[in-house]
C-alpha positions, 0 to 999 in steps of 0.5 A, spaced: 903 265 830 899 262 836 902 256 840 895 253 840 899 247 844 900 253 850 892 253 851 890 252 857 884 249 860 881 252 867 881 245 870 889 246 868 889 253 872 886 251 878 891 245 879 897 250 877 894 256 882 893 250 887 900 247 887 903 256 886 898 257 893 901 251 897 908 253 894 908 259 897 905 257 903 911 252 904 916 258 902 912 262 907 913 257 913 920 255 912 922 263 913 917 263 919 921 258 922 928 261 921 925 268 923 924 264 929 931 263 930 933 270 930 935 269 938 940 263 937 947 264 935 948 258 932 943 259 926 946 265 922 939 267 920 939 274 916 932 278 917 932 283 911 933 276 906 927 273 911 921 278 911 924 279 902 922 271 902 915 273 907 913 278 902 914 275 895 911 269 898 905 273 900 905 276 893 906 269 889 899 267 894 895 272 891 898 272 884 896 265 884 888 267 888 887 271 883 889 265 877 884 260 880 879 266 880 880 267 873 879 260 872 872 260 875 870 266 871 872 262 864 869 256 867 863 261 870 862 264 861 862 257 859 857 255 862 853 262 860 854 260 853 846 258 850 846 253 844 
């Protein structure tokens, strides 16, 4: 049977693509920033782990546009609807 307590409303989907979209950015930042360091010797930074961390926050960004354009769509269809 359905979880009817799972629902979510797009009001909720906007705030959970909001909070994914800065999450990424903040894991996208804190790698450019140790990427930055690559020439120091006294900061271990390993690249391969870096661009892997850049990549998979570039793809958690989109998941989570795509989310909140979802949402405007579901909140768009609710409005098209005619009582």
């Amino acid at each position: 049977m359905y979880d009817v307590s799972r629902v979510t409303s797009p009001a909720n989907a906007y705030a959970t693509a909001a909070y994914g979209m800065n999450k990424a950015i903040k894991t996208f930042e804190d790698s450019a920033v140790r990427t930055a360091g690559l020439g120091n010797p006294n900061i271990p930074v390993d690249p391969v782990k870096e661009v892997a961390a850049q990549i998979t926050s570039r793809t958690a960004f989109e998941a989570n546009v795509k989310t909140a354009k979802v949402a405007n769509q579901m909140i768009g269809a609710v409005l098209d609807i005619k009582v």
